[in-house]
Each structure stands twice: as structure tokens, then as C-alpha cells.
C-alpha positions in Angstrom: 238.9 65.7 -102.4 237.4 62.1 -101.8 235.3 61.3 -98.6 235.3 57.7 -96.8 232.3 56.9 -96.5 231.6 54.5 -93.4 229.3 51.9 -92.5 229.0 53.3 -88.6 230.1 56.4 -87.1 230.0 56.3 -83.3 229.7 60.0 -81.9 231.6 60.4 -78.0 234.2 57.4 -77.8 233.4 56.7 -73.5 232.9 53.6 -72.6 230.1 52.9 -74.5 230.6 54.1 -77.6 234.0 52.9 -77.4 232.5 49.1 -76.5 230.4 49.9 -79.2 232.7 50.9 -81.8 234.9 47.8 -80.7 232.2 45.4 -81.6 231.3 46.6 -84.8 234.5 46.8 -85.6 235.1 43.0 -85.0 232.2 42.3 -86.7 233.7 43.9 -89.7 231.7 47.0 -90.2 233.6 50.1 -91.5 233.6 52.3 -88.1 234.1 55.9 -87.2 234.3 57.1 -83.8 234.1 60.3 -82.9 235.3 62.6 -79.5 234.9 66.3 -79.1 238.3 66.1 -76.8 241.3 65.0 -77.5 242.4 61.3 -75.4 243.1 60.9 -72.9 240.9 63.8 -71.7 239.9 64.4 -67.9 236.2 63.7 -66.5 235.2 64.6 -63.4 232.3 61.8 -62.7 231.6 58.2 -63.5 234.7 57.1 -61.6 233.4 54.1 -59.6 232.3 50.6 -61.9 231.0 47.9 -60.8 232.4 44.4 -60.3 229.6 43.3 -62.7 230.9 46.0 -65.2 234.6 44.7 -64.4 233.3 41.5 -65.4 231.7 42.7 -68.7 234.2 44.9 -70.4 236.0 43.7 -73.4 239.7 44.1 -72.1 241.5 43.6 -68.8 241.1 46.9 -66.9 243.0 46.2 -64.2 245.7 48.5 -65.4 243.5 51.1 -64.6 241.5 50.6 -60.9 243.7 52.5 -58.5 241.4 51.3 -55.5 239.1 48.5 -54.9 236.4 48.9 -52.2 234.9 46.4 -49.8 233.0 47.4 -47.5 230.3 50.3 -47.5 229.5 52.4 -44.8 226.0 54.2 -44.4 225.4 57.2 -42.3 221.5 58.5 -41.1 220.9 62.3 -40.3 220.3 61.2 -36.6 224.1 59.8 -36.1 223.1 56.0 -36.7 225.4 53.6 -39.1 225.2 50.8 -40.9 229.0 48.9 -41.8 228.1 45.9 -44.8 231.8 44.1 -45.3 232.3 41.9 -48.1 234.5 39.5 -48.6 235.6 40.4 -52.4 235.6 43.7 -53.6 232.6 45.1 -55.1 233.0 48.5 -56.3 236.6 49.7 -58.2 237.9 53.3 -58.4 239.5 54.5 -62.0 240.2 57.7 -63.5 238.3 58.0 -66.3 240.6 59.6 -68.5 242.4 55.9 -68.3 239.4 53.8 -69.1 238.2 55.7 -71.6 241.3 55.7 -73.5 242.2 52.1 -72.6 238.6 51.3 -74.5 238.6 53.6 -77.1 242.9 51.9 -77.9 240.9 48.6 -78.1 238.1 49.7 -80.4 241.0 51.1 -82.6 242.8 47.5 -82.2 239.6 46.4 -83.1 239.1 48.2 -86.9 237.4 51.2 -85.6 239.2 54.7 -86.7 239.3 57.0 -83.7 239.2 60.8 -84.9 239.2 63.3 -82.0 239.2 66.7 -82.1 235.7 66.2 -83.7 232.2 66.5 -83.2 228.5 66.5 -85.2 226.9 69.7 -86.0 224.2 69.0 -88.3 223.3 65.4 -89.1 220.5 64.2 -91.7 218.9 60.8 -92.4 217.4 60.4 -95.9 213.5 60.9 -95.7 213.8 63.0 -93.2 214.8 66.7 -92.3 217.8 68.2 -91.6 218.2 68.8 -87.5 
């Protein structure tokens, strides 16, 4: 049985180590990533990015925001608020199911091979011991 052997692997394929994957992979490396779960998978947190993060990812994630906030409201103990209204939306909902797979589909378009269903039990760097 022959082994790949790869440049990279990536180990959990959210959005960083999708982004990641995606840029090595465009740089030419020879990339793995790896998930535990199977994509799209469900995730409870992490739902809310930024409108600097919107402007940073690699691909158009518009596809995915399915509510874009502008205005924040702040409550105090004592019954006090505090309403700041912008004019352009600042924060964006998304399921993260959908972003994550949307990234990790573009690291793949990118030369990075997804494999999920998969995860690291023992890992080993020469000159040092096994963990």
C-alpha cells in the first residue's frame, strides 16, 4: 500500500484552517486538510463576523449572511440603554455550517485535498518524542 506524502496537512478545516489550506494551496504546496466531522457539519457558536472579516476572506460570502446588523443596543442592570445606529452594516449573521463549507470548497478549488471523517491521534516531529 503506498502513502502520499504531503507538504502541509492542515488539522480542523473552519475557517482558518480552511483560509490556510487555500493559501498554501495557491502557493503550490501539496496540502492535506483534515475535519473530524463530515461537511457541512453544524456549530453552535462563532455565528456573527465582522465587516472587517467580510472584507478579508478569500471568496464572496454573501451567499451565506442571512442577516446584517446595524445598529447595537446596550442594556445596564439598572434599566438604562444605550442605541449606536450605523449607517452600513457592521456585524453579519451566518450559519457556520455554510461558511465553513463554502471555505473549505475553495481551499479544495484551490489544490488542497479535503479528507473528513478524520482526525490526528498521535503525531511526531523528527528529533523529538512521540505525543
Amino acid at each position: 500500500m503506498s502513502r502520499k506524502v504531503y507538504d502541509v496537512v492542515v488539522v480542523g478545516a473552519g475557517p482558518e484552517g480552511a483560509n490556510l489550506g487555500a493559501k498554501l494551496g495557491q502557493a503550490s504546496f501539496d496540502v492535506l486538510l483534515l475535519d473530524k466531522a463530515q461537511l457541512p457539519r453544524y456549530k453552535v457558536c462563532g455565528g456573527g463576523v465582522t465587516k472587517r472579516a467580510v472584507l478579508k476572506m478569500p471568496v464572496d460570502i454573501t451567499s451565506v449572511i442571512q442577516q446584517s446588523i446595524d445598529t447595537l443596543e446596550l442594556a445596564h442592570k439598572d434599566g438604562r440603554r444605550v442605541v449606536f445606529k450605523h449607517k452600513r452594516p457592521f456585524l453579519f449573521y451566518v450559519m457556520r455550517e455554510e461558511l465553513d463549507f463554502l471555505l473549505a470548497k475553495h481551499a479544495v478549488a484551490c489544490g488542497a485535498e479535503l479528507k473528513t471523517g478524520a482526525y490526528v491521534k498521535k503525531s511526531s516531529f523528527p528529533g523529538q518524542p512521540d505525543r
